[in-house]
C-alpha positions as CSV (number, residue, x, y, z in Angstrom):
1,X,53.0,-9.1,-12.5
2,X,56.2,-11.3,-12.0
3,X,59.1,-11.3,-9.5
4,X,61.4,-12.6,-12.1
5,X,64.2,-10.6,-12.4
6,X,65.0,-8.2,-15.5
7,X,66.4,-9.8,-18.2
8,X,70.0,-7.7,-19.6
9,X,70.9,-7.5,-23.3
10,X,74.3,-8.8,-24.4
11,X,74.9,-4.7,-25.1
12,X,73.9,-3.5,-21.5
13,X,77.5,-2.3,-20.6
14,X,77.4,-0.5,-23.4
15,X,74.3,1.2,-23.2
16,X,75.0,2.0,-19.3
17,X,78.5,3.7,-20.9
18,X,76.5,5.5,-23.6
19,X,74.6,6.7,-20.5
20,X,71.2,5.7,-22.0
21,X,67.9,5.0,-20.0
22,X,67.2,2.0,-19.1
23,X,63.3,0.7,-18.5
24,X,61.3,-2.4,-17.5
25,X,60.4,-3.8,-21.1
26,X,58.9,-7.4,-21.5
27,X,60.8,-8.5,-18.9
28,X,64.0,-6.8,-20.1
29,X,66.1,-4.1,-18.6
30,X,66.1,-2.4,-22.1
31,X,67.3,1.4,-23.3
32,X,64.5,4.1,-23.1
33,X,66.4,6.8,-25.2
34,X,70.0,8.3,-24.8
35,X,71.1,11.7,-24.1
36,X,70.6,13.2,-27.2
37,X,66.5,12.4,-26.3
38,X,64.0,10.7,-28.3
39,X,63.1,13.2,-30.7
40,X,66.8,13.6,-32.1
41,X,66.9,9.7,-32.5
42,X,63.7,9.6,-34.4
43,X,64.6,12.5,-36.9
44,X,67.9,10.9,-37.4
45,X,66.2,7.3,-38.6
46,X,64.1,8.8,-40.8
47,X,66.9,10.9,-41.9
48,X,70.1,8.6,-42.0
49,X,70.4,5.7,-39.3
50,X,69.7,4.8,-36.3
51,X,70.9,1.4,-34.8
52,X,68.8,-0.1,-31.7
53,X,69.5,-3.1,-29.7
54,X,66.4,-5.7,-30.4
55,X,67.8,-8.5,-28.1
56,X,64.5,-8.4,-26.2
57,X,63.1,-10.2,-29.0
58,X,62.7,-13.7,-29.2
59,X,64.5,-16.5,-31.2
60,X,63.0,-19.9,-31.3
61,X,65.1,-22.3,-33.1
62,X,62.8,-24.5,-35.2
63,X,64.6,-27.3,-37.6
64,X,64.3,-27.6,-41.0
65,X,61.5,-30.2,-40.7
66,X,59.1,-28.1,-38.6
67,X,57.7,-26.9,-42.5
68,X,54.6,-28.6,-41.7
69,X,54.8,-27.8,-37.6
70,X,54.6,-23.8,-38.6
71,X,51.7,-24.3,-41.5
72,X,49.4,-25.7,-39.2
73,X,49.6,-23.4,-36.7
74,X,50.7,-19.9,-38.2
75,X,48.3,-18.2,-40.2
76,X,50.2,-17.0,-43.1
77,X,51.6,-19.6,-45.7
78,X,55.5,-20.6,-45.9
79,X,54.8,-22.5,-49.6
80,X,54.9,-18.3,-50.8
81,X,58.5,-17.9,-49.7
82,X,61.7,-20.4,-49.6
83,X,65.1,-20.1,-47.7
84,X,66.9,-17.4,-47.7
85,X,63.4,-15.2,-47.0
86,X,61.4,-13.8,-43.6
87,X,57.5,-13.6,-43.5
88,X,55.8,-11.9,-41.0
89,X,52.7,-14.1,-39.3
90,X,50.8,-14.6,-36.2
91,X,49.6,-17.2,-33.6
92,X,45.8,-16.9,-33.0
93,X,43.8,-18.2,-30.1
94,X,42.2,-21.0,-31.2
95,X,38.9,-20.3,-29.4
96,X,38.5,-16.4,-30.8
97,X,40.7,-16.0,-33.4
98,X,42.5,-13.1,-31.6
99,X,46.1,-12.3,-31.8
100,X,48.5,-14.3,-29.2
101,X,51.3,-12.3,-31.1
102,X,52.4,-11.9,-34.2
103,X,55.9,-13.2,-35.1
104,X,58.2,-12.6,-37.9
105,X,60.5,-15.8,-39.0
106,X,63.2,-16.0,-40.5
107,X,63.4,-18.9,-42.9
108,X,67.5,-19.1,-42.8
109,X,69.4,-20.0,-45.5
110,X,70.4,-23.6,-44.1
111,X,67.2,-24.5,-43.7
112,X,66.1,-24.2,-40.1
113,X,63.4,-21.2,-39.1
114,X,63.8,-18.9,-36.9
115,X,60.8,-17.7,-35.2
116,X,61.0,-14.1,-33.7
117,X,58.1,-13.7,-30.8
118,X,57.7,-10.6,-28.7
119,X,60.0,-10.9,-25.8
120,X,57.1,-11.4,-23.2
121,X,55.8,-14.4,-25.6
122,X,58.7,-16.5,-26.2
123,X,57.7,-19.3,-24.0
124,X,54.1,-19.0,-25.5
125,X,55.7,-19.7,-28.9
126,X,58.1,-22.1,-27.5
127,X,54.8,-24.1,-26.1
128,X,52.8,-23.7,-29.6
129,X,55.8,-24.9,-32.3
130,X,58.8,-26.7,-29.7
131,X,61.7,-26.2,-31.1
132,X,64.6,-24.6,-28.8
133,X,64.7,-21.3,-27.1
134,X,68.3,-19.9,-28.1
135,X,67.3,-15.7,-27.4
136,X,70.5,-16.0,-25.2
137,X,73.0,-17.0,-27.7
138,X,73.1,-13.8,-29.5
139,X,72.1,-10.4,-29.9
140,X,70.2,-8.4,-32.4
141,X,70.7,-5.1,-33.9
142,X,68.7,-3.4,-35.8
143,X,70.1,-0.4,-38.4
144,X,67.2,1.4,-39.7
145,X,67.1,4.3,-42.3
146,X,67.3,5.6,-45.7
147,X,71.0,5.5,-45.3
148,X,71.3,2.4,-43.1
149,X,72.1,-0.2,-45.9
150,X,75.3,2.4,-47.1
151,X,76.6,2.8,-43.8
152,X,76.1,-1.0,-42.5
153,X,76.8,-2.4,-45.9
154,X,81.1,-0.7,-45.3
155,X,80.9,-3.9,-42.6
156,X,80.3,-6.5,-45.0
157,X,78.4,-6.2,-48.2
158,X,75.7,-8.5,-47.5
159,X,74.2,-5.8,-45.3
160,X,73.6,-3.4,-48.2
161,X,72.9,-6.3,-50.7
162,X,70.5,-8.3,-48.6
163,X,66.9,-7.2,-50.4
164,X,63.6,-6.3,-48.0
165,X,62.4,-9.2,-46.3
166,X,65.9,-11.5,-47.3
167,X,67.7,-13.8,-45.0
168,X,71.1,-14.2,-45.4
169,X,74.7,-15.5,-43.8
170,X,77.9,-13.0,-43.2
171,X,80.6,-12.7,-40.8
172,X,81.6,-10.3,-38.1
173,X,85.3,-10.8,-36.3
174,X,85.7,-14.4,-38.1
175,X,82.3,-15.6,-36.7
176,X,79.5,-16.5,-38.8
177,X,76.0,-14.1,-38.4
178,X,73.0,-13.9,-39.8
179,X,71.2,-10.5,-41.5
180,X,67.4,-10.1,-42.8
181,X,66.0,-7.3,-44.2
182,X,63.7,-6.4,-41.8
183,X,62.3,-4.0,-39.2
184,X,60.0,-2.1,-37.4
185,X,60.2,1.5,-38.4
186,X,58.7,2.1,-41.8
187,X,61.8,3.0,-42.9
188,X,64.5,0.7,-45.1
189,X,67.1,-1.2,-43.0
190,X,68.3,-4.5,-41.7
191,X,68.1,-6.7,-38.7
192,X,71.2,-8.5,-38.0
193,X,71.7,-11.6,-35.5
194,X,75.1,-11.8,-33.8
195,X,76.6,-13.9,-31.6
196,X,77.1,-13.2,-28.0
197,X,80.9,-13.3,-28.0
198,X,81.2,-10.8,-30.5
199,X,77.9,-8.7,-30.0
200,X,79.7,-5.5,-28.3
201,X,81.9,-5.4,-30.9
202,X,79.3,-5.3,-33.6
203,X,77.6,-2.8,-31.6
204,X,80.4,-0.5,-31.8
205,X,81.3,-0.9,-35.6
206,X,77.8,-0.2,-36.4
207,X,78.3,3.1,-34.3
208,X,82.0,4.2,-35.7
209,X,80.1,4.5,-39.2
210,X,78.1,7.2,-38.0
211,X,75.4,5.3,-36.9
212,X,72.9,6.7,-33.8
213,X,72.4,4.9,-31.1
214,X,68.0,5.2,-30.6
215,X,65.5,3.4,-27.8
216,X,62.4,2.1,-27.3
217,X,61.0,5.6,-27.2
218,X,61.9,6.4,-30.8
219,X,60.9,2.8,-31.9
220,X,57.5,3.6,-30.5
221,X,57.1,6.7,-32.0
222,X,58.7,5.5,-36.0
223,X,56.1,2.5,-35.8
224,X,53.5,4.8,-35.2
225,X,54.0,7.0,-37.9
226,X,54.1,3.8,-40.0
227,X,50.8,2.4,-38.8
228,X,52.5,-0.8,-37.4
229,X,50.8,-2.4,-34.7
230,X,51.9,-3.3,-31.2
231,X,51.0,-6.4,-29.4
232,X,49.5,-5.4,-26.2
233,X,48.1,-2.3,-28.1
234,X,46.6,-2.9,-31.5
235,X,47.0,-6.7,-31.4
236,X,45.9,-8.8,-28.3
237,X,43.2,-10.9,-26.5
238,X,39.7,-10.1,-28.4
239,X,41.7,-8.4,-31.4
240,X,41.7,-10.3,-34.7
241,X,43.8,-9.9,-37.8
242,X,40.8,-9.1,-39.6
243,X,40.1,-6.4,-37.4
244,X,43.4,-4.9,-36.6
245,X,43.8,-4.8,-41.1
246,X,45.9,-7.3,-41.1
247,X,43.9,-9.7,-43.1
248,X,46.5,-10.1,-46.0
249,X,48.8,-12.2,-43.1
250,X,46.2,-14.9,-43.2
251,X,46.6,-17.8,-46.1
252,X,43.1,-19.2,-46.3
253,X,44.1,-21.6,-49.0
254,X,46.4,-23.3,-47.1
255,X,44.0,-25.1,-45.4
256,X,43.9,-25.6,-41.4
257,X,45.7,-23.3,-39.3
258,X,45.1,-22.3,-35.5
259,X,42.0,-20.6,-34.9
260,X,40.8,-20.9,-38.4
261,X,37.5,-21.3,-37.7
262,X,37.1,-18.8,-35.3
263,X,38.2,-16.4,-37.8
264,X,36.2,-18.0,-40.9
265,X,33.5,-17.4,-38.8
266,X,33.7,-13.9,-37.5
267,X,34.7,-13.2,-41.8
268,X,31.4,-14.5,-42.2
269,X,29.3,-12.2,-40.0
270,X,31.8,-9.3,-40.9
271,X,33.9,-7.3,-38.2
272,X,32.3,-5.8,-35.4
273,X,35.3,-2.7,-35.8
274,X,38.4,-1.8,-37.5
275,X,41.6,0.0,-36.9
276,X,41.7,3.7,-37.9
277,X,44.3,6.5,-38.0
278,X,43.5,9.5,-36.4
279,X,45.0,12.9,-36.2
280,X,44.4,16.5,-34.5
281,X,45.6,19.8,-36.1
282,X,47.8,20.7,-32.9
283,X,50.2,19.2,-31.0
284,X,48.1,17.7,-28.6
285,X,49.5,13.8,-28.3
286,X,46.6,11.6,-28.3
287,X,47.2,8.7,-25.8
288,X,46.3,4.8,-25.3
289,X,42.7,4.8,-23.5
290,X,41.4,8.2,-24.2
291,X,37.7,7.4,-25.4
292,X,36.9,7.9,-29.1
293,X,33.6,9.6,-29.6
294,X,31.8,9.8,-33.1
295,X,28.4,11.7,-33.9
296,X,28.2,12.4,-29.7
297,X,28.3,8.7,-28.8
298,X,31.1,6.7,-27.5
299,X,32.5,4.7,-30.1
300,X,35.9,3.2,-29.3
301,X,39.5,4.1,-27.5
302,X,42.8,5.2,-28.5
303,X,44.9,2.1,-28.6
304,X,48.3,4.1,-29.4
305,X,49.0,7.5,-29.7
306,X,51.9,10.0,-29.7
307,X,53.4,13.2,-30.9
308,X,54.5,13.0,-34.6
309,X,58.1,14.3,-35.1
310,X,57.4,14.4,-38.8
311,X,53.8,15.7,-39.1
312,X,54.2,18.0,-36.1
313,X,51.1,16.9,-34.7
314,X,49.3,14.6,-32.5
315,X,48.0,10.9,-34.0
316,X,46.7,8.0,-32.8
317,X,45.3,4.6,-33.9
318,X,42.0,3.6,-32.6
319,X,39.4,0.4,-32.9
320,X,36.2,2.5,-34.4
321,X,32.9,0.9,-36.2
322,X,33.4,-0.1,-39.2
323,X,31.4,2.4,-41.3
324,X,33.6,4.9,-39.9
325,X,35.9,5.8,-43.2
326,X,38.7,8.3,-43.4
327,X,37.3,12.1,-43.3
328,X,35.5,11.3,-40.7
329,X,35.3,14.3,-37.7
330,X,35.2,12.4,-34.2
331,X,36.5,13.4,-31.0
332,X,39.1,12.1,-28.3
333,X,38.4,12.8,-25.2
334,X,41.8,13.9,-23.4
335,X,42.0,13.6,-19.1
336,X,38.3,15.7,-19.8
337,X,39.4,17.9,-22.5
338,X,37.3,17.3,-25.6
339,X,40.1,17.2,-28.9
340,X,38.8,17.4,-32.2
341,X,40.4,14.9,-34.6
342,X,39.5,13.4,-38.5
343,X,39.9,9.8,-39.5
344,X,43.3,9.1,-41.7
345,X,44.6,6.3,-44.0
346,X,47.5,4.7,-41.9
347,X,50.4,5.2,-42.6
348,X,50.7,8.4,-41.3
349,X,54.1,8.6,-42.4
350,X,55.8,6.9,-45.4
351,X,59.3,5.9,-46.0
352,X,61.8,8.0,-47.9
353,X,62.9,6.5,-51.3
């Protein structure tokens, strides 16, 4: 626990006058949901668009010769992409392996990278690469959806042009901003950096195309639907990339990285469990903690879990053994209630094309 107090988003006027909720979020005072509810927002993303404010996330600003700074700590490989591209990567603990967070950066088009930590582990990352801190000197917004690229793209092309996973410059109000096409939904969309000083006013265009304001509560429940791990949840202290699935984010021909050898050698003995899906045939929602049990033995615990707008049902993700495969009966064991659930294939949900 901390006595710091809550950090505000550049948009927190405007959220206040949208009359969202606002919650305790990695240190920030951040919006919950807004009146029309969480439900409505997450129907609408994976309907149309939804924009939500992502300033909570870090940005560590990391010049253009930090190349070889970020290869020998993060795991994944920066020789597969080039500027003007984002790669998604994490910091391990160098005495386990485990996950200290996973990051995305955004490898800009000038040059310099832009390292994206979760907002409680910016100074973490800050400590691990240098480079400067400069979270306060802009804002993010995020417009996610099949129809996100259309609506966004009537601001300035670049926002329907830039492809998944792209970095590129445009300009809001005369000032110069930054776009990748990136996010945390499952669905397409984009992530755009803006500068303070023009931020609300972004915020606002991005709504007068028709664009829904959504919170943390629908961003929850979209990355659950898409399998996409949460630090603090399905990424953490003891949790490796191998075992949260996430083995494709680690370049082992790149040579040394940070907590290589921890993670060569648990490779070597194999994983001691793996990340599952699970779901239930009613609407139960399945939540983090509730004990996994397989073949009447306890066997692991819900890590996330929720309601599932689109399925209509209750899911989860959970750390099981590894010989447990999908179509596999287990149960979950709800506040004493005994809920029959079957092992799935993550993503629960896929993307609309």
């Amino acid at each position: 626990m901390t006595d710091a107090p809550l950090r505000h988003s550049p948009l927190d006027a405007s959220h206040r006058a949208l009359g969202a909720k606002l919650v305790p979020f990695g240190g920030w005072d951040m919006p919950l949901a807004y009146p029309t509810g969480t439900l409505a927002e997450h129907l609408a993303c994976r309907e149309d668009a939804v924009a939500f404010d992502v300033s909570h996330l870090g940005t560590v600003r990391v010049g253009r010769d930090g190349f070889d700074r970020l290869q020998a700590v993060l795991t994944n490989d920066l020789a597969r992409i080039a500027p003007g591209r984002a790669q998604y990567t994490h910091l391990l603990d160098e005495s386990d392996g485990s996950v200290l967070d996973d990051i995305i950066v955004w490898w800009r088009h000038d040059g310099d990278f832009d390292v994206m930590p979760n907002a409680s582990n910016t100074s973490r990352v800050l400590n691990a690469l240098g480079g400067d801190d400069v979270t306060g000197e802009r804002a993010i917004v995020a417009v996610q959806g099949p129809g996100a690229r259309r609506r966004a793209g009537q601001i300035d092309s670049m926002l329907a042009e830039i492809p998944r996973f792209g970095v590129g410059p445009f300009t809001f109000a005369g000032v110069d901003c930054v776009v990748a096409g990136t996010g945390y939904t499952g669905e397409d969309g984009i992530e755009c950096a803006v500068p303070v000083a023009v931020a609300e006013r972004f915020w606002q265009a991005v709504l007068d195309l028709g664009v829904q304001p959504a919170g943390l509560g629908a961003r929850d429940t979209l990355r659950l639907e898409a399998g996409l791990p949460l630090h603090g949840h399905e990424l953490g202290p003891g949790i490796t990339p191998l075992q949260a699935g996430l083995g494709w984010v680690v370049a082992w021909e790149k040579g040394e990285f940070r907590g290589r050898a921890a993670l060569a050698a648990e490779r070597e003995r194999g994983i001691a469990r793996r990340l599952r899906g699970l779901e239930v045939d009613g609407r139960q929602p399945l939540r983090a903690g509730c004990p996994v049990v397989v073949d009447g033995k306890p066997a692991g615990e819900v890590t996330s879990g929720n309601y599932s707008p689109v399925l209509q049902r209750g899911i989860a993700m959970a750390f099981l053994p590894p010989d447990v495969e999908p179509g596999a009966s287990v149960a979950v064991d709800v506040r004493g209630r005994t809920v029959p659930a079957r092992v799935v294939k993550l993503p629960f949900v896929s993307k609309k094309r």
